[in-house]
C-alpha positions in Angstrom: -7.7 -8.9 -20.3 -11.3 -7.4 -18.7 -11.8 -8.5 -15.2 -14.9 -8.3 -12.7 -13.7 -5.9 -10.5 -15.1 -3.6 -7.7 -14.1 -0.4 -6.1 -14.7 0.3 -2.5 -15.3 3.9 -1.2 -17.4 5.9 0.9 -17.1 9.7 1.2 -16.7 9.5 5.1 -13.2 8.3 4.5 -12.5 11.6 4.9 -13.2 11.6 8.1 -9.9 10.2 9.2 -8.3 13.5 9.6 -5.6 14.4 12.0 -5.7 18.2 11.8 -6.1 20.7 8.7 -2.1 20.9 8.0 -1.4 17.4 8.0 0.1 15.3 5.1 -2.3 12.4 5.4 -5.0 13.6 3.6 -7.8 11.0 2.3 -9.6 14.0 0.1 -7.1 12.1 -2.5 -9.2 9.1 -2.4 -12.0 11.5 -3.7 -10.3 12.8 -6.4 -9.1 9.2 -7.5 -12.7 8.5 -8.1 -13.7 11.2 -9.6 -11.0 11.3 -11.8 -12.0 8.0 -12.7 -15.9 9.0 -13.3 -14.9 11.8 -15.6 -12.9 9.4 -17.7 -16.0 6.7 -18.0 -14.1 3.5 -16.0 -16.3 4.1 -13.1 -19.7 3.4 -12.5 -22.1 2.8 -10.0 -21.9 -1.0 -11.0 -18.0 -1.4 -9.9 -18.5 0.6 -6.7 -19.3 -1.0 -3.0 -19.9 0.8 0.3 -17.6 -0.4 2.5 -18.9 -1.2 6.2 -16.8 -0.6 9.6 -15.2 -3.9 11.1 -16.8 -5.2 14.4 -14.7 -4.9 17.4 -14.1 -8.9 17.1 -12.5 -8.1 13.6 -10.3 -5.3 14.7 -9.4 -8.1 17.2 -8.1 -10.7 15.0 -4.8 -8.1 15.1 -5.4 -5.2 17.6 -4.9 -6.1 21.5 -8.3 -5.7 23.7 -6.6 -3.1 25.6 -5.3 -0.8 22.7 -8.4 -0.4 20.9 -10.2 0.3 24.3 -7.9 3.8 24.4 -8.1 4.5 20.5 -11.8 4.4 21.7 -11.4 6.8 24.7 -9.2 8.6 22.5 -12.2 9.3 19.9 -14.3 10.7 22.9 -11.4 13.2 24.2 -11.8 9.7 27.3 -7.7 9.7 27.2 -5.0 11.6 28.7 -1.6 12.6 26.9 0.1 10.2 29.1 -2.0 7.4 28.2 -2.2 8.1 24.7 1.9 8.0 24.4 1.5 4.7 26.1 0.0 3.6 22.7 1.5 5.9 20.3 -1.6 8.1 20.0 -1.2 12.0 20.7 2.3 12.0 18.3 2.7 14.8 16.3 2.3 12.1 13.5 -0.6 10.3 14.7 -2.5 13.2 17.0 -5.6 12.5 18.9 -8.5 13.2 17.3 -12.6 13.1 17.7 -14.1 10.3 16.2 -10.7 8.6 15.5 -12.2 5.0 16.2 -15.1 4.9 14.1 -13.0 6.2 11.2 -10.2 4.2 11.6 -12.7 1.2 11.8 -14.2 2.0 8.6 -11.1 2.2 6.9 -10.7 -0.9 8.2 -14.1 -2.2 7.2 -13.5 -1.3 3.7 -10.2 -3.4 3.4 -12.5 -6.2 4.5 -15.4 -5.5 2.2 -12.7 -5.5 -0.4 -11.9 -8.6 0.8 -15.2 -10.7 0.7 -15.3 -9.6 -2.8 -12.2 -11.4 -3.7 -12.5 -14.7 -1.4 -16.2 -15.0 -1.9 -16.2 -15.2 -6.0 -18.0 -11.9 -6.3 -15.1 -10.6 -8.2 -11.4 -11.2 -9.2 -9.9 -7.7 -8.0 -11.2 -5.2 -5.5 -9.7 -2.1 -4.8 -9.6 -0.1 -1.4 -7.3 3.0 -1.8 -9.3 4.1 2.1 -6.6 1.2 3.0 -2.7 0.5 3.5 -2.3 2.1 6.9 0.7 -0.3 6.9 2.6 0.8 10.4 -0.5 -0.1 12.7 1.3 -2.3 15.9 -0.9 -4.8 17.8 -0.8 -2.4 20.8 0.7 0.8 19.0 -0.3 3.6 16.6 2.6 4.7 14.2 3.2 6.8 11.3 -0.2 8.1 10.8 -1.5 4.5 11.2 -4.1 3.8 13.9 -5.8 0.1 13.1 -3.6 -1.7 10.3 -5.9 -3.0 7.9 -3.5 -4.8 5.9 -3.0 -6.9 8.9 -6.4 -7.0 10.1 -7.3 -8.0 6.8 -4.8 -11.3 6.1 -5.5 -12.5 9.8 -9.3 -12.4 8.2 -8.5 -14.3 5.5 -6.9 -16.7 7.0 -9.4 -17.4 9.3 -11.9 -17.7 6.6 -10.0 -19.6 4.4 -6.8 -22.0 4.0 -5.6 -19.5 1.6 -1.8 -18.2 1.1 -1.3 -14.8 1.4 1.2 -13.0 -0.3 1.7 -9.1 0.7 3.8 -6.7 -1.1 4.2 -3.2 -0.5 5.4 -1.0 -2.8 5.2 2.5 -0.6 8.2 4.4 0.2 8.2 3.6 3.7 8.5 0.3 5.1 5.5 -2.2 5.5 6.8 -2.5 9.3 3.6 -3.6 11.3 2.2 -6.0 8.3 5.7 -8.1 8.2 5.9 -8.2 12.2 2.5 -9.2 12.2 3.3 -12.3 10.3 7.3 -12.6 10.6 6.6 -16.3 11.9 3.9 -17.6 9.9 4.6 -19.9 6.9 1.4 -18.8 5.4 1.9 -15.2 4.8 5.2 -14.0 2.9 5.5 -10.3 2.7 7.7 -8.5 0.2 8.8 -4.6 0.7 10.2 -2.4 -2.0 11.0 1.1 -0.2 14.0 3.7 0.7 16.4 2.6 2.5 15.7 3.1 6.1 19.2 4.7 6.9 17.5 8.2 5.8 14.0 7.5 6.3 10.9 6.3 9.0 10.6 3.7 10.5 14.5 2.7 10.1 13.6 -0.8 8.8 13.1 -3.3 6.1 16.9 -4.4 6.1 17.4 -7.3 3.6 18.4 -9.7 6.5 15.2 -9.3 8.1 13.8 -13.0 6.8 11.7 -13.8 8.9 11.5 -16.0 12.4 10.9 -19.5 13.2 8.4 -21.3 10.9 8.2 -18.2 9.1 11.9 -17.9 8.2 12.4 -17.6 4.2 8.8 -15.6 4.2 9.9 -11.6 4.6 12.1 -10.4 1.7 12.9 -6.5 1.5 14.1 -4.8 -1.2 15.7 -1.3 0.7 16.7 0.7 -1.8 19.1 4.1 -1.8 17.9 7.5 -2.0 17.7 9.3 -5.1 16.5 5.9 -6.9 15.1 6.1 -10.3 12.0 4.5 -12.7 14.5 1.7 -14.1 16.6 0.5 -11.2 13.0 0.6 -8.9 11.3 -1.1 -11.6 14.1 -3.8 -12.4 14.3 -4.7 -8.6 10.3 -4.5 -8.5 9.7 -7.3 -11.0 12.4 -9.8 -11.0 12.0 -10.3 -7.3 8.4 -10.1 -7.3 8.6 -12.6 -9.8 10.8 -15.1 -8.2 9.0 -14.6 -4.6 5.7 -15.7 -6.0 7.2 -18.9 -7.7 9.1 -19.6 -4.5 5.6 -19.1 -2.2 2.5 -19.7 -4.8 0.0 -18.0 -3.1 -3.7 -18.3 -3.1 -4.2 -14.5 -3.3 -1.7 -11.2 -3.6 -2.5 -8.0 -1.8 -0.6 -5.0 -2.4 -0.3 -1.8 -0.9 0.3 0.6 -3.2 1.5 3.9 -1.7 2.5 6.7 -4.2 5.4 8.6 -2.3 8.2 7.3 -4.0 7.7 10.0 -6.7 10.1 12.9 -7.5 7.5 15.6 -5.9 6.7 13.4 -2.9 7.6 15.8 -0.3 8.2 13.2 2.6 10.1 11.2 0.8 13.9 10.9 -1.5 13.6 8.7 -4.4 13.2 9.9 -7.7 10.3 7.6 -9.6 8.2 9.2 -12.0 4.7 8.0 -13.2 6.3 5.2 -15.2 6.6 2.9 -12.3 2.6 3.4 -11.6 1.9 2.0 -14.7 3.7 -1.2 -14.4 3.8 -2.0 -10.8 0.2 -2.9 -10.7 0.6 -3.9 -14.2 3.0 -6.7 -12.7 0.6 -7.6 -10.0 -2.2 -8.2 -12.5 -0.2 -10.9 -14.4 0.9 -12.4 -11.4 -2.5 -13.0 -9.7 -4.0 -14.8 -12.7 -0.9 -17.1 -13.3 -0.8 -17.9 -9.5 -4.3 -17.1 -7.6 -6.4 -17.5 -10.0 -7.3 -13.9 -10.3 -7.4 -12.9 -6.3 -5.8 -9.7 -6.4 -6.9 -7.4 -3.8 -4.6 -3.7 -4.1 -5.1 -1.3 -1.3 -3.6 2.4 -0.7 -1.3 3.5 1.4 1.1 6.6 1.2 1.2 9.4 -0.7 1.7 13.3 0.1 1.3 14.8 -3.4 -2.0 14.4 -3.4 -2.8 17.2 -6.3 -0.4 15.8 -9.0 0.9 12.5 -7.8 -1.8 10.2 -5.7 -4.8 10.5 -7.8 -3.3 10.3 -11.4 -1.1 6.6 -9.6 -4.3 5.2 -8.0 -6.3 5.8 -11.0 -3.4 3.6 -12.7 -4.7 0.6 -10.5 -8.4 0.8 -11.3 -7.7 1.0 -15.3 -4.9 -2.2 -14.8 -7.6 -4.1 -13.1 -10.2 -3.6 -15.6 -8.7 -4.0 -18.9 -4.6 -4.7 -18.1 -3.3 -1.5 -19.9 -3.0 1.5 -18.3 -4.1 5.2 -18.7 -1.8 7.3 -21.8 -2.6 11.0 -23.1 -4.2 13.6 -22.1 -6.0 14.2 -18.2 -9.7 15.5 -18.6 -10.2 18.8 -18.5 -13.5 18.6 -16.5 -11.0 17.0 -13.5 -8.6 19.7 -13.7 -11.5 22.4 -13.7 -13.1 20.7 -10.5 -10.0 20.4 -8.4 -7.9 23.3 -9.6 -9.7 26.2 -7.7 -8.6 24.0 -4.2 -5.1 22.7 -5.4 -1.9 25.2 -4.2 -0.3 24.1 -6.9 -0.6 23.9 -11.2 -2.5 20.5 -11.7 -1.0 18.5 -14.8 -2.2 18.1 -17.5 -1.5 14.1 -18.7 -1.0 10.6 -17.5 2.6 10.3 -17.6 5.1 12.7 -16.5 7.3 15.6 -18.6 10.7 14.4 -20.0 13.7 15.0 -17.7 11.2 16.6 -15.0 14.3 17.3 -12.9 17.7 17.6 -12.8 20.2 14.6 -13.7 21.2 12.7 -10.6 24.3 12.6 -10.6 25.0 9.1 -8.6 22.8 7.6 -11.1 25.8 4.4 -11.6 26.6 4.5 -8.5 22.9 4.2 -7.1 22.1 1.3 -9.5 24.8 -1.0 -8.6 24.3 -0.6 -5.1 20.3 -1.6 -5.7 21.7 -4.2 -8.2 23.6 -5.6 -4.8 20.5 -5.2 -2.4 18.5 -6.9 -4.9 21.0 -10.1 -4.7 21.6 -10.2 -1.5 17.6 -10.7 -1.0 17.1 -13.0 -3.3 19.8 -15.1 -1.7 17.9 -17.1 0.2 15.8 -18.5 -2.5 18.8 -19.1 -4.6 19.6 -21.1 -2.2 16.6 -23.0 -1.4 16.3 -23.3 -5.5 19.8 -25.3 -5.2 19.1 -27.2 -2.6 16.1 -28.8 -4.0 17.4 -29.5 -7.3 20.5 -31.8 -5.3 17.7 -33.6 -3.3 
């Protein structure tokens, strides 16, 4: 299946930088795309220049007051005091110069992205700038200033009765995108990540459902450390599958981190490429049975970035385009570009090595206790399945 679809980037998304050493590192959005020229998907046609969202957008989420100090903040305007007020100056999310403007852009794109999608110019738009999934109304978190994912559905919905479906794939939980919405009817979020017994932020427990008019519209799939391709991917798809019946949204977006790979360093599960070839696979289907096409897939996290984030992303694009995803061999021209910067040996294909590490050995164990998450979240619309057949 070929689909009109556009890809928004701007080199100055490298100008959301914390510091040199730290692990969020958007030169990974680079070397997605260029991976993607030197492989012919890629072309000036497909691409869009993303602009930065208007104070009034970053609104629609953000409190007045917040994104008046990310703004000192980006001047050097703000104290240490003041910035722990609003969980800036962290030693995950530090201070640094120019800190609005990027985050805004990042923001911006998610929104160009966006316009794409509701305004007919295309059936799937990707914005791998975006993701920054822990953003609070009045707190930054997890190396998340402005959430965009937020930003962006609020947008949506004010520009069109559309329902939104969100689902997160990253390792770490979409916190500040299901709070945002945890009582609206209109906007079901779905999270597949790592149990938050081991890892940030702590949450995404299965009986988080949601509150008042928006109960029944959160599911979370928390899953145990050390969890592999077929018990992520067999939780991935039969719940996505039965949310999406249970909501039927107007339009899916997905946040597509990549840190639930074996060589993530943040992170403890144990996924290889496989589940990057069929989780956006997945999503692809599902937006043209349900939204008529309206698929918008965003980043998110993802601390490889030499061997892991740019051959995942690139995954995304090729899904969008023609369905089917990326097999053989990696160019050689993209491993000759990146290699004399990259620490470590870049690979040399698509998928992943057989047995690339050693045999887990709660491997049972592990996929009967996911097996059990997985039912337990799905629960609810059992229930809600029975109750309106007996009506």
């Amino acid at each position: 299946m070929k689909c009109d679809s556009k890809f928004i980037f701007t080199d100055e998304f490298t100008n959301y930088k914390f510091r040199d050493d730290h692990p969020f590192n958007q030169l990974r959005v680079s070397m997605t795309k260029d991976l993607l020229e030197k492989v012919n998907v890629l072309n000036k046609d497909h691409l869009i220049k993303p602009r930065p969202a208007t104070e009034e957008e970053l609104k629609l989420f953000h409190s007045a007051k917040y994104i008046e100090a990310v703004k000192r903040a980006s001047c050097e305007g703000l104290t240490e005091d003041e910035g722990l007020e609003y969980g800036i100056g962290t030693e995950d999310t530090p201070m640094f110069t120019g800190m609005h403007e990027a985050s805004s852009l990042l923001v911006g794109s998610t929104l160009s992205a966006i316009d794409e999608v509701i305004e007919g110019k295309a059936d799937h738009a990707l914005n791998l700038g975006g993701g920054l999934h822990h953003g609070f109304e009045r707190k930054a978190s997890g190396f998340c200033i402005y959430n965009d994912g937020a930003v962006g559905i609020k947008y949506i919905r004010k520009h069109t009765d559309y329902k939104v479906l969100y689902v997160d794939t990253d390792a770490h939980h979409g916190d500040g995108v299901q709070w945002a919405f945890y009582d609206d009817p209109n906007v079901c979020t779905f999270s597949i990540h790592e149990t938050g017994r081991y890892l940030f932020p702590g949450t995404g427990n299965v009986n988080e459902r949601g509150l008042k008019q928006g109960y029944g519209y959160s599911f979370n799939l928390p899953i145990d450390a050390f969890t592999e391709d077929e018990s992520f991917l067999e939780l991935y798809e039969y719940a996505f599958r039965r949310i999406v019946d249970y909501f039927k949204p107007d339009i899916i977006i997905t946040q597509n981190g990549a840190d639930a790979h074996y060589l993530d360093p943040l992170t403890h599960l144990c996924s290889t490429m496989k589940i990057y070839e069929e989780i956006p696979k997945v999503a692809h289907e599902l937006a043209h049975e349900f939204c008529n096409g309206r698929w918008v897939a965003l980043g998110g996290g993802g601390y490889d970035i030499w061997r892991v984030v740019p051959r995942a992303w690139a995954q995304i694009w090729k899904i969008m385009l023609t369905g089917e995803a990326f097999t053989g061999k990696l160019p050689s021209t993209w491993q000759m570009e990146w290699q004399p910067l990259s620490p470590v040996k870049l690979p040399m294909e698509w998928s992943d090595p057989d047995d690339p590490y050693q045999a887990i050995p709660r491997k049972q164990e592990i996929t009967e206790k996911n097996k059990k998450v997985l039912q337990n979240c799905m629960q609810f619309i059992h229930n809600q399945n029975r109750y309106n057949s007996s009506m």
